[in-house]
MMTF fields as JSON, N, C-alpha, C and O atoms, coordinates in Angstrom:
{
  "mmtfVersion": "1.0.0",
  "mmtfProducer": "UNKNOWN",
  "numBonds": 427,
  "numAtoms": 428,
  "numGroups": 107,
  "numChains": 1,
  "numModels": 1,
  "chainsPerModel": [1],
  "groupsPerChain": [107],
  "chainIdList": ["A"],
  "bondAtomList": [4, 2, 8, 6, 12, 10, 16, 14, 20, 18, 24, 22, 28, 26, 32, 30, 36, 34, 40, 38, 44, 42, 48, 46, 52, 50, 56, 54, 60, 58, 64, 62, 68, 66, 72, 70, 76, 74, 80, 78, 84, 82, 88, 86, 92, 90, 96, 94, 100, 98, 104, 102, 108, 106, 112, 110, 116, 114, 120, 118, 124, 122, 128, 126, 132, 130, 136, 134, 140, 138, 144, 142, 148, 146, 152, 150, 156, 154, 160, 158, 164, 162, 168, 166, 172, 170, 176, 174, 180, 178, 184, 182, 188, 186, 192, 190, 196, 194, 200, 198, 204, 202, 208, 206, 212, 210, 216, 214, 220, 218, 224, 222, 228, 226, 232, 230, 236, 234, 240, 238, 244, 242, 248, 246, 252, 250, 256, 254, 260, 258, 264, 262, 268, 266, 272, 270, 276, 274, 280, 278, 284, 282, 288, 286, 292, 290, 296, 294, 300, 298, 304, 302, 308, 306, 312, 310, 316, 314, 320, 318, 324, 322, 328, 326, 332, 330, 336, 334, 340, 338, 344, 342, 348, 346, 352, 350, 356, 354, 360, 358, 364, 362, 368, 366, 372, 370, 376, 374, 380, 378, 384, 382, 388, 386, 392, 390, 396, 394, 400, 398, 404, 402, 408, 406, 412, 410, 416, 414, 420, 418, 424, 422],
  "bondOrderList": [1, 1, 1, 1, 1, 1, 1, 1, 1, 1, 1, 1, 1, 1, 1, 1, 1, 1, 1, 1, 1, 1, 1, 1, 1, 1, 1, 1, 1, 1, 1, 1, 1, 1, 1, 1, 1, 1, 1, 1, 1, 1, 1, 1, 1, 1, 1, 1, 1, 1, 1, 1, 1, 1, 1, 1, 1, 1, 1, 1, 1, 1, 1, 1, 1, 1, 1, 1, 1, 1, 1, 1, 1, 1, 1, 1, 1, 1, 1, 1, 1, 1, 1, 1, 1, 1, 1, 1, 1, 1, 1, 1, 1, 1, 1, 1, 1, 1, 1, 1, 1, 1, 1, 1, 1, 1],
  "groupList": [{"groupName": "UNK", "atomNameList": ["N", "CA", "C", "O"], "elementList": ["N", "C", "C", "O"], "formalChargeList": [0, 0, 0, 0], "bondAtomList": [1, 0, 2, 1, 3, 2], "bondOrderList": [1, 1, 2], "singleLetterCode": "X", "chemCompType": "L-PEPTIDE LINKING"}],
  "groupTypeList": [0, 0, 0, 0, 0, 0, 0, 0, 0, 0, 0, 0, 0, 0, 0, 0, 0, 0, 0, 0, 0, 0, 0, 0, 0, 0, 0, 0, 0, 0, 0, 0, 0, 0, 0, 0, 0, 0, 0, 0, 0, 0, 0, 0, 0, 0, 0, 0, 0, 0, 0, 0, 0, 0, 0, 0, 0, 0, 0, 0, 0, 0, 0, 0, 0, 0, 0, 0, 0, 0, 0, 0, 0, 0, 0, 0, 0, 0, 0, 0, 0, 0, 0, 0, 0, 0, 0, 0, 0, 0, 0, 0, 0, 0, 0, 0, 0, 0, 0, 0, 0, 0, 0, 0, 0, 0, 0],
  "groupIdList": [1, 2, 3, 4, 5, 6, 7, 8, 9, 10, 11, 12, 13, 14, 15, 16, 17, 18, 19, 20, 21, 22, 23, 24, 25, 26, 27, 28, 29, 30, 31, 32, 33, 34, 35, 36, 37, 38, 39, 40, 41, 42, 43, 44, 45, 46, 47, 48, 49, 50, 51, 52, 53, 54, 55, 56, 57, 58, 59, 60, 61, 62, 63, 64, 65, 66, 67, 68, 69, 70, 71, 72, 73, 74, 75, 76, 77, 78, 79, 80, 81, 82, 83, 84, 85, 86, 87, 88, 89, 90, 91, 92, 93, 94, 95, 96, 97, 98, 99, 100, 101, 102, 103, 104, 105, 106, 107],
  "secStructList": [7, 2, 2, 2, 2, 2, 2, 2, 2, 2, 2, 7, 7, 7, 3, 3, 3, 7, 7, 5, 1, 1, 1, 5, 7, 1, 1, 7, 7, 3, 3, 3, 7, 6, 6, 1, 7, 7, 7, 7, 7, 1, 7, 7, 7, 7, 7, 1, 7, 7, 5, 1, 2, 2, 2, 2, 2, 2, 2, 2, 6, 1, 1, 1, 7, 7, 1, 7, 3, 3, 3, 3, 3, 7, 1, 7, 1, 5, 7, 7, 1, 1, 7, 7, 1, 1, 7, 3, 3, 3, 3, 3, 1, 1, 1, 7, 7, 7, 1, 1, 1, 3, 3, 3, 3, 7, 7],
  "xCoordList": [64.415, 62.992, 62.729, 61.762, 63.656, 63.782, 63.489, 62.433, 64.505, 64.736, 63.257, 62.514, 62.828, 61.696, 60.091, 59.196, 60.418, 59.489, 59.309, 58.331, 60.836, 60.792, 60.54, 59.983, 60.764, 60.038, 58.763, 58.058, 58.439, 56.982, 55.739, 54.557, 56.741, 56.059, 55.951, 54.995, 57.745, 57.501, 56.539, 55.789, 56.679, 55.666, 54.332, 53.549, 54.12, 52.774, 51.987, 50.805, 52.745, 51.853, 51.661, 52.074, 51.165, 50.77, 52.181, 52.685, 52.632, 53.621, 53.702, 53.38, 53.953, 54.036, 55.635, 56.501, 55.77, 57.225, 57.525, 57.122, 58.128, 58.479, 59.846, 60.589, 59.918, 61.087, 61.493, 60.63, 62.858, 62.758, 64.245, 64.706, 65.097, 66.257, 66.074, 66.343, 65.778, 65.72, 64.097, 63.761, 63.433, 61.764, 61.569, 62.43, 60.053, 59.468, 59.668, 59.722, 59.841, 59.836, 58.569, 58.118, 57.821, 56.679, 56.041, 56.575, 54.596, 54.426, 54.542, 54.17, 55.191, 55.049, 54.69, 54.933, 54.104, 54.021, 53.616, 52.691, 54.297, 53.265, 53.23, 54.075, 51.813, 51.14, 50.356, 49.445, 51.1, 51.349, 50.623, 51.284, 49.963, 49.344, 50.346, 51.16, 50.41, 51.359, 50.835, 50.999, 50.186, 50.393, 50.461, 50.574, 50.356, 50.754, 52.291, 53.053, 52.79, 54.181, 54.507, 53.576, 55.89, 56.318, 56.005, 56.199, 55.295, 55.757, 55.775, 54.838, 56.657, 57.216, 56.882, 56.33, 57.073, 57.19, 58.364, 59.281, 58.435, 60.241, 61.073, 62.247, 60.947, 61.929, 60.867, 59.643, 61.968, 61.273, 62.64, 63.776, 62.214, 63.221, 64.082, 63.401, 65.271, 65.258, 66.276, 66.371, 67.556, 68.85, 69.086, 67.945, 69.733, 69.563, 70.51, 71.206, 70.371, 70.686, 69.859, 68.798, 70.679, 69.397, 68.856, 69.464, 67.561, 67.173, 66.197, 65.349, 66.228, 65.286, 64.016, 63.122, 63.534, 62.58, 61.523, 60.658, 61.12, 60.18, 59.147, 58.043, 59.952, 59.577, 58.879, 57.691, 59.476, 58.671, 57.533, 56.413, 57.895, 56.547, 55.422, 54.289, 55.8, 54.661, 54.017, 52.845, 54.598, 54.476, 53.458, 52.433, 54.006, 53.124, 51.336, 50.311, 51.678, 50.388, 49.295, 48.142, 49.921, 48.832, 48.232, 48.658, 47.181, 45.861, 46.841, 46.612, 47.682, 48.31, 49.576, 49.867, 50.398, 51.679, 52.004, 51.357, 53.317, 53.198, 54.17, 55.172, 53.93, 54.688, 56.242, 56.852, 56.937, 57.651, 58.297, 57.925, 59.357, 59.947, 61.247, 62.177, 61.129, 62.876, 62.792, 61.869, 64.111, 64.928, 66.391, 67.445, 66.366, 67.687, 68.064, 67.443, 69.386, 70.087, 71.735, 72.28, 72.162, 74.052, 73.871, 74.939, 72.87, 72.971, 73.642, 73.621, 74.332, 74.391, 73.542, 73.495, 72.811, 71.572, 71.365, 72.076, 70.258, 69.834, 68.935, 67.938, 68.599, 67.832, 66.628, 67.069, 65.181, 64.844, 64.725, 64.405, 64.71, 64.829, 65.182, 66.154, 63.548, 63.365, 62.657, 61.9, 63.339, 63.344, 61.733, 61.221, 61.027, 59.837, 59.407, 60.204, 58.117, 57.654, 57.41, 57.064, 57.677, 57.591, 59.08, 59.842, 59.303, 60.825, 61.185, 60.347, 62.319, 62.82, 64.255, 65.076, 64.655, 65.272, 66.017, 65.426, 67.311, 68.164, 68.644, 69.207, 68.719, 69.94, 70.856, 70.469, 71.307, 72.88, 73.881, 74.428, 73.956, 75.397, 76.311, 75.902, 77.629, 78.457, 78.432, 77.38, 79.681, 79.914, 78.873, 78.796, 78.141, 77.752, 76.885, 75.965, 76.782, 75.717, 74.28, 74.386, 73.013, 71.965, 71.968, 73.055, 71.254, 70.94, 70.1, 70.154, 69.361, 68.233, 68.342, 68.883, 67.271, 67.096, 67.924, 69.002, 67.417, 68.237, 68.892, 68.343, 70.301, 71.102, 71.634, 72.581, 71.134, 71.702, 72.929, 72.935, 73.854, 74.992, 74.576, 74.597, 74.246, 74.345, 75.36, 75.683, 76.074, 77.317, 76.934, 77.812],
  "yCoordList": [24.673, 24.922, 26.377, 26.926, 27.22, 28.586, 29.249, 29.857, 29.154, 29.928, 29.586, 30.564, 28.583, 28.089, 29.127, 29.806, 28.764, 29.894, 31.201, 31.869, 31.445, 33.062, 33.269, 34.331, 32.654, 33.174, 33.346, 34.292, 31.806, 31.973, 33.339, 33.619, 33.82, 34.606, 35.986, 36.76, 36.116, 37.624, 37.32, 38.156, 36.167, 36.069, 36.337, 36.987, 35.954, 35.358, 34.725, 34.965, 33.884, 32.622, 31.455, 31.298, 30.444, 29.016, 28.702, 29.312, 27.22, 26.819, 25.066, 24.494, 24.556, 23.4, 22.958, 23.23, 22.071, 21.732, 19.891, 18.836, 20.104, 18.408, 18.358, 19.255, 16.98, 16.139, 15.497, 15.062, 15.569, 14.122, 13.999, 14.942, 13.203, 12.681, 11.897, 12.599, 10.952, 10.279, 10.164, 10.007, 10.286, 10.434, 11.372, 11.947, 11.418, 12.258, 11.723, 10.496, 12.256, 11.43, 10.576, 11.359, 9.434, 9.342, 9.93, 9.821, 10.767, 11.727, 13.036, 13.963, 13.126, 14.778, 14.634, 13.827, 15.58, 17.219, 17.636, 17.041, 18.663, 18.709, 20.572, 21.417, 20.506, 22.145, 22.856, 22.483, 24.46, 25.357, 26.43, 27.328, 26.616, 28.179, 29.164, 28.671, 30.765, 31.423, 31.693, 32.91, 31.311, 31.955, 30.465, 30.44, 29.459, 28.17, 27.883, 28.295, 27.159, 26.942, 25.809, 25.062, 25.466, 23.932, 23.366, 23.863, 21.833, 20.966, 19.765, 19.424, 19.068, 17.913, 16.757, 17.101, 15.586, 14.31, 14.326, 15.012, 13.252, 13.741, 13.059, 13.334, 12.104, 11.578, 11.124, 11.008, 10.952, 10.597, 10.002, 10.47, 8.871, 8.173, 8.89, 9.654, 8.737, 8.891, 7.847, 6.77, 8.9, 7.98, 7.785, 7.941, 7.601, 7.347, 8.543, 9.37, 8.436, 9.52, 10.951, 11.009, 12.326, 12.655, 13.716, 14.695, 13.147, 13.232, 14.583, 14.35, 16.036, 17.239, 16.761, 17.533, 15.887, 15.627, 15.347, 16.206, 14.261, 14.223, 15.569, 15.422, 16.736, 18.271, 18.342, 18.025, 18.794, 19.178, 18.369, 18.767, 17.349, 16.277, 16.483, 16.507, 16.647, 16.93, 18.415, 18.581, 19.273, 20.622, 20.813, 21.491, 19.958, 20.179, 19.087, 19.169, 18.296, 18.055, 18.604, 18.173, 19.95, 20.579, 21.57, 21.764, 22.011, 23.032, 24.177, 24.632, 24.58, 25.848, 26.06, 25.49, 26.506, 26.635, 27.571, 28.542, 27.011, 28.311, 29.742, 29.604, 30.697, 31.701, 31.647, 32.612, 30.805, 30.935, 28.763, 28.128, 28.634, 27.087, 27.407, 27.988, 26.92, 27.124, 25.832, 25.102, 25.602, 24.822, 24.589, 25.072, 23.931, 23.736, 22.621, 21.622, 22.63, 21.546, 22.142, 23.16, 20.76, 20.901, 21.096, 21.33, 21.066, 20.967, 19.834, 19.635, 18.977, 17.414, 16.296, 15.324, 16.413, 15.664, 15.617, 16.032, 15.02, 15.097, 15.724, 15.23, 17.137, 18.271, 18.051, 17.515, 18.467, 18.254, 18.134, 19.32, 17.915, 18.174, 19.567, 20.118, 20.039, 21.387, 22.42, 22.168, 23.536, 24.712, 25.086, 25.36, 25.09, 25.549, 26.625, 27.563, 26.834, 28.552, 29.478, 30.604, 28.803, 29.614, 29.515, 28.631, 30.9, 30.875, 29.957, 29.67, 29.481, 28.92, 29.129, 29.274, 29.158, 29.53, 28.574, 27.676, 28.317, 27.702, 27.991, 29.083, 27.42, 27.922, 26.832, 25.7, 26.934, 26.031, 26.064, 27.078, 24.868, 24.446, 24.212, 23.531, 24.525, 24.185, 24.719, 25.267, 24.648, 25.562, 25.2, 26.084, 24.123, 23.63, 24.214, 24.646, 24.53, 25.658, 25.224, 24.012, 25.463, 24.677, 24.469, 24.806, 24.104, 24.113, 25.218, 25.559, 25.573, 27.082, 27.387, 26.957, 28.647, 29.574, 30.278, 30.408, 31.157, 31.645, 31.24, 31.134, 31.108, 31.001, 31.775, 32.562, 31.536, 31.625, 30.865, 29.641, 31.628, 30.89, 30.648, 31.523, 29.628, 29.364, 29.118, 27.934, 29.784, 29.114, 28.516, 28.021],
  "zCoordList": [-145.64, -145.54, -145.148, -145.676, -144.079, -143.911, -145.023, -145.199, -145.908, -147.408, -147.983, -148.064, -148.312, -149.052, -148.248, -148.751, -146.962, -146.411, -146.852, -147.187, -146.743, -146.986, -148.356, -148.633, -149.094, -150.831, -150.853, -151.204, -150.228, -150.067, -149.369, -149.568, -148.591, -147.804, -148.415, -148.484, -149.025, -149.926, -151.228, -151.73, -151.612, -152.867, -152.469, -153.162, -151.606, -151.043, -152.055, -152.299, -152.634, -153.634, -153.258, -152.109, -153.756, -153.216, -154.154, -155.097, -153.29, -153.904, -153.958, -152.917, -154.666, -155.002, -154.97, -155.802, -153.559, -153.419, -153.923, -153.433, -154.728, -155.634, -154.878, -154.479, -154.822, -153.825, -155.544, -156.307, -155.847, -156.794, -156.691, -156.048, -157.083, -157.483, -158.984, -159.959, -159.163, -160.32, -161.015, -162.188, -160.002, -160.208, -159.058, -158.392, -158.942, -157.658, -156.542, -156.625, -155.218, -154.149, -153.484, -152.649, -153.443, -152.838, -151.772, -150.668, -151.922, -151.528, -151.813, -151.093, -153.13, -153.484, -154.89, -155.788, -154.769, -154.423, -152.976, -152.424, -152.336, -150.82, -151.38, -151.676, -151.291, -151.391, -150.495, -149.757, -150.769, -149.442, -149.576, -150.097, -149.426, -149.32, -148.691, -147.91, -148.971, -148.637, -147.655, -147.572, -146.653, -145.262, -144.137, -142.912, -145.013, -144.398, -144.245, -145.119, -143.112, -142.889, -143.636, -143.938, -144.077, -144.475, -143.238, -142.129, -143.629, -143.015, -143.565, -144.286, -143.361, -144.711, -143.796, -142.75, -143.941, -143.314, -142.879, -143.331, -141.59, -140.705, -141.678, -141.429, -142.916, -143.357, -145.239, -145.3, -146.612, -147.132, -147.931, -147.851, -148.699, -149.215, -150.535, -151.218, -150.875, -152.236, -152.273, -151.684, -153.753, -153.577, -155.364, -155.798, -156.205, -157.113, -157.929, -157.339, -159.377, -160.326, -160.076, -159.455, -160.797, -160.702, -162.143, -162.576, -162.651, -163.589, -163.211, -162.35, -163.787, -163.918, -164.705, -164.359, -165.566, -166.267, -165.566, -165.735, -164.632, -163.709, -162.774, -162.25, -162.839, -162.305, -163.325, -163.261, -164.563, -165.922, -166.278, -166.598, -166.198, -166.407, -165.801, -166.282, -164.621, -163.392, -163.633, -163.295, -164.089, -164.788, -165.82, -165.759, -166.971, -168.031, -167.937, -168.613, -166.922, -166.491, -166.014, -165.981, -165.512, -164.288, -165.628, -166.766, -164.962, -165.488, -165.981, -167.101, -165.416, -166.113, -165.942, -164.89, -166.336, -165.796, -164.691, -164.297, -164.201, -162.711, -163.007, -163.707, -162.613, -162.966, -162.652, -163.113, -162.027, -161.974, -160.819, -159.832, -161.932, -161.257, -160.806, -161.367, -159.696, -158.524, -158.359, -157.998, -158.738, -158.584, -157.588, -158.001, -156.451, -156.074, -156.243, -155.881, -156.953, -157.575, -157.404, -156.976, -158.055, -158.084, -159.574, -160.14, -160.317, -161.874, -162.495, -163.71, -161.513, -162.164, -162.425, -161.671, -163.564, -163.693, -165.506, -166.421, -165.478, -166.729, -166.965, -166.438, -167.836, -168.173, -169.547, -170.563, -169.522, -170.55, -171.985, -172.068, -172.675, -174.219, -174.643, -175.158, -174.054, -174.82, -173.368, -172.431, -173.807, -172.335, -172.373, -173.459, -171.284, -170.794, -171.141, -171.164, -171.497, -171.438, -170.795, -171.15, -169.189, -167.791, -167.802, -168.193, -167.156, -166.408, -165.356, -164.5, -165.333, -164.281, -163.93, -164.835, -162.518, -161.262, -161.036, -160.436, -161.304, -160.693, -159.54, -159.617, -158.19, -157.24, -157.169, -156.879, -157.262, -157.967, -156.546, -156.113, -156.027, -155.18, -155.977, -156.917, -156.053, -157.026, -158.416, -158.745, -159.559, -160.459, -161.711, -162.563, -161.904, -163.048, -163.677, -162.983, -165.541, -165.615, -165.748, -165.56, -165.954, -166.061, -167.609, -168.078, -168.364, -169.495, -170.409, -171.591, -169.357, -169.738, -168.139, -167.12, -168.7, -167.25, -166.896, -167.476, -165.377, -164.999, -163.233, -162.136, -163.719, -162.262, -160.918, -160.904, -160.212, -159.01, -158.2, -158.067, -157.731, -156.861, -155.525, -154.66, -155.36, -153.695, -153.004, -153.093, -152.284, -151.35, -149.817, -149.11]
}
């Protein structure tokens, strides 16, 4: 949530944080104004496969697209069809590549 702050803060954009594993987590999206802090619920369920499609979905629903989608993942999942017209941000635990976008190594 540190890290997530700090983007937020150099961006200073509003940000829309999605929980999902196999779908969304109940309860998200939770949205932040850039001078608002995270604060999440102390616990939220998941568990499951985990499927990237549910983000995008939730994506191409909204009024416009966002300038920019971060993603932290292991990249073991299932990825959409077809690559987005906004850039998106992998930060990647582990070696796996994404399908589109661009990657980041997290160690």
């Amino acid at each position: 949530m540190t890290e997530i702050d700090a983007i937020k803060g150099q961006l200073r954009a509003r940000v829309s944080l999605l929980a999902c594993d196999e779908k969304l987590v109940k309860g998200s999206p939770w949205l932040f104004e850039a001078w608002e802090e995270f604060k999440l619920p102390k616990s939220f369920r998941g568990g499951g496969g985990t499927d990237f499609r549910p983000v995008f979905d939730w994506v191409e629903k909204q009024d416009q697209a966002p300038e920019l989608l971060v993603y932290f993942s292991d990249c073991l999942g299932r990825f959409p069809e077809h690559e987005p017209s906004y850039p998106v941000l992998w930060l990647v635990k582990g070696r796996k590549q994404p399908a589109f976008g661009q990657r980041v190594q997290l160690n």
